[in-house]
C-alpha positions in Angstrom: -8.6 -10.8 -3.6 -8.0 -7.5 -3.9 -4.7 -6.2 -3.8 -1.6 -8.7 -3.7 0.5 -6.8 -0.9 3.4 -8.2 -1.4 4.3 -10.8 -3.9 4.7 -14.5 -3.3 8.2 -15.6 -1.7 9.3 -19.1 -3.1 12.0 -19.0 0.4 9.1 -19.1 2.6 6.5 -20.4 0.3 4.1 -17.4 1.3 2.3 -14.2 0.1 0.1 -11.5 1.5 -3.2 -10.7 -0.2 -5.9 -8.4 0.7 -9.3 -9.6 0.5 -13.1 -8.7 0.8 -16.5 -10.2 1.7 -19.1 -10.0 -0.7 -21.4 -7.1 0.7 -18.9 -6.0 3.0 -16.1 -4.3 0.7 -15.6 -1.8 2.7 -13.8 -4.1 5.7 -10.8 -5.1 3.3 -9.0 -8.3 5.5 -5.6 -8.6 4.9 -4.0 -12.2 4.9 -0.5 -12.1 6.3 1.6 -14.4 5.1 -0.5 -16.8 3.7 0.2 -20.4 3.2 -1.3 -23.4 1.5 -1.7 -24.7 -2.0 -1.8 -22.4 -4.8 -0.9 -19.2 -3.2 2.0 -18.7 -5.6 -0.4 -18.3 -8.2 -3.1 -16.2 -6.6 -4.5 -13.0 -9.1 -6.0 -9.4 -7.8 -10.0 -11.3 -8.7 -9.8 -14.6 -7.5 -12.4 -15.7 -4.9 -10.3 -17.4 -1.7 -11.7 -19.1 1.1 -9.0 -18.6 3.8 -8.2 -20.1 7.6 -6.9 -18.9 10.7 -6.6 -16.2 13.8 -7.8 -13.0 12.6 -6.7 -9.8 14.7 -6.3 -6.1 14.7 -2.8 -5.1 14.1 -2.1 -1.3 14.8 -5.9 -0.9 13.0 -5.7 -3.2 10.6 -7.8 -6.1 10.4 -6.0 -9.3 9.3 -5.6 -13.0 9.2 -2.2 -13.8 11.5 0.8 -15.1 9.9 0.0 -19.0 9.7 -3.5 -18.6 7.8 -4.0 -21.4 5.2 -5.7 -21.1 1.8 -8.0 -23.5 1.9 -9.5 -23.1 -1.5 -9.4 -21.0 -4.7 -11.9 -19.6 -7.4 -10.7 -18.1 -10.3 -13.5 -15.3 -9.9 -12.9 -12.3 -12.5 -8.9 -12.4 -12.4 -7.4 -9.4 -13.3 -4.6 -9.2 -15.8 -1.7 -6.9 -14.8 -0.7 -4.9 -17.9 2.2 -5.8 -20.0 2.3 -2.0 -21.3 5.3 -0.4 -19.5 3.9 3.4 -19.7 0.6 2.0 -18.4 2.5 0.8 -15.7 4.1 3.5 -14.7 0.9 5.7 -15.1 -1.0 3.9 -12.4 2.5 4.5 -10.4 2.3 7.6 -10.8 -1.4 8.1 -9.8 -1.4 6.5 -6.5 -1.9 8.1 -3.7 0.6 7.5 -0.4 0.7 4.4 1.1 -1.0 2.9 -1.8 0.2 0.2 -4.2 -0.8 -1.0 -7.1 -2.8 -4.2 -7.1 -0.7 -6.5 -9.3 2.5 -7.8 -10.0 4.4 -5.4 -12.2 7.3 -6.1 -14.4 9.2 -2.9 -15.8 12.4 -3.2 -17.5 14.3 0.0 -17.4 17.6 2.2 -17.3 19.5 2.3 -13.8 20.0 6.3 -13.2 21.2 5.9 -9.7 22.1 4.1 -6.8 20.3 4.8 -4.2 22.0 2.9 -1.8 25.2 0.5 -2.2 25.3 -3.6 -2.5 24.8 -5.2 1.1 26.4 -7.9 1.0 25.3 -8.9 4.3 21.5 -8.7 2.4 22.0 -9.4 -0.4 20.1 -5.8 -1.5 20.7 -2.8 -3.4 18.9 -0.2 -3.9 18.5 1.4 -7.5 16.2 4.4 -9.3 15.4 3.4 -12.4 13.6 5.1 -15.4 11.5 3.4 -18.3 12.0 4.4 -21.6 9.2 7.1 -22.6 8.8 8.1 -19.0 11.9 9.1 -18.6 10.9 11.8 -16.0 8.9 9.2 -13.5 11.6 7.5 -11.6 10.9 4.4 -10.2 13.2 3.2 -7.3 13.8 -0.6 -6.6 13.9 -0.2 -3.0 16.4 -3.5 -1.3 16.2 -5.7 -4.7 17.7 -8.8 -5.1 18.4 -11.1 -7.4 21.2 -12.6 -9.5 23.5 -10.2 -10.3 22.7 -7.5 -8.4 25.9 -7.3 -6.9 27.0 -6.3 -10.2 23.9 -3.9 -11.0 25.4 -0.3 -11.9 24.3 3.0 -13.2 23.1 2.6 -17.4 23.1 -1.0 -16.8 19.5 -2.8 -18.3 17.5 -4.2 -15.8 14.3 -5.6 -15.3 12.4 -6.2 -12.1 9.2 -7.5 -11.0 7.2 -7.1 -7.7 4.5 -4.7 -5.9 4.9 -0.8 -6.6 3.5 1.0 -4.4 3.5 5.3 -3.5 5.5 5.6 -0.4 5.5 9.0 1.2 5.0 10.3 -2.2 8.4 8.4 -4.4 7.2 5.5 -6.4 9.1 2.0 -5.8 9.2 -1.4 -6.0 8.5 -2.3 -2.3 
């Protein structure tokens, strides 16, 4: 595994996860949706033997929704960093349409909304800065949650999923 695309959903009991074969790195497969066993626990490192229809999707090689983990290796598991300026350093140095390959917890100081409550989502959309990096905005793009109805500008929050550099702002996907 090595980028967790976007985080494991405890609705739909899935995850997406890009992986690569040993001596072929450079044809990353991404597996969409994944199911089976374990996959709310799988790490940027572990070695995953997965099953199901792999296609081309607009260029991109995957596994189709409906692939099963069959089995999982620890491998060399990397540790996200607990630091939050580390954090928002490797944000900040991603290039578009990148994201960074872990899990990321921030906890931070709402300095906007970016766009209302919807109730009919359940979603709000929030730029938030960490304390010592206070000029790197970080925007939690549809987040949910408890509370977040409630959520407003000042307000202490703390969030946790995949950041990633879209079309050059940072956010929470």
């Amino acid at each position: 595994v090595t980028t967790i695309n976007t985080m494991y959903n405890p609705e739909y009991q899935n995850i997406t996860v890009t992986m690569v074969v040993e001596g072929y790195e450079e044809y990353p497969i991404e597996c969409y949706r994944l199911k089976g066993e374990g996959v709310e626990n799988l790490q940027v490192g572990n070695i995953i033997t997965v099953t199901g229809t792999i296609k081309n999707y607009k260029g991109k090689i995957e596994f189709d929704q409906g692939c099963i983990l069959e089995s999982v290796e620890k491998g060399d598991a990397v540790d996200a960093p607990t630091d939050p300026l580390e954090i928002v350093k490797a944000a900040y140095a991603l290039k578009d349409g990148e994201s960074l390959p872990y899990v990321a917890t921030l906890t931070g100081k709402v300095i906007e909304i970016d766009s209302p409550f919807d109730p009919d989502y359940n979603n709000i959309s929030v730029v938030m800065v960490v304390e010592g990096a206070e000029k790197q905005p970080i925007t939690c793009y549809r987040m949910k949650g408890t509370g977040v109805d409630q959520v407003a500008v000042d307000d202490i929050i703390t969030v946790m999923g995949i950041i990633k550099n879209y079309k050059g702002k940072i956010e929470f996907d």
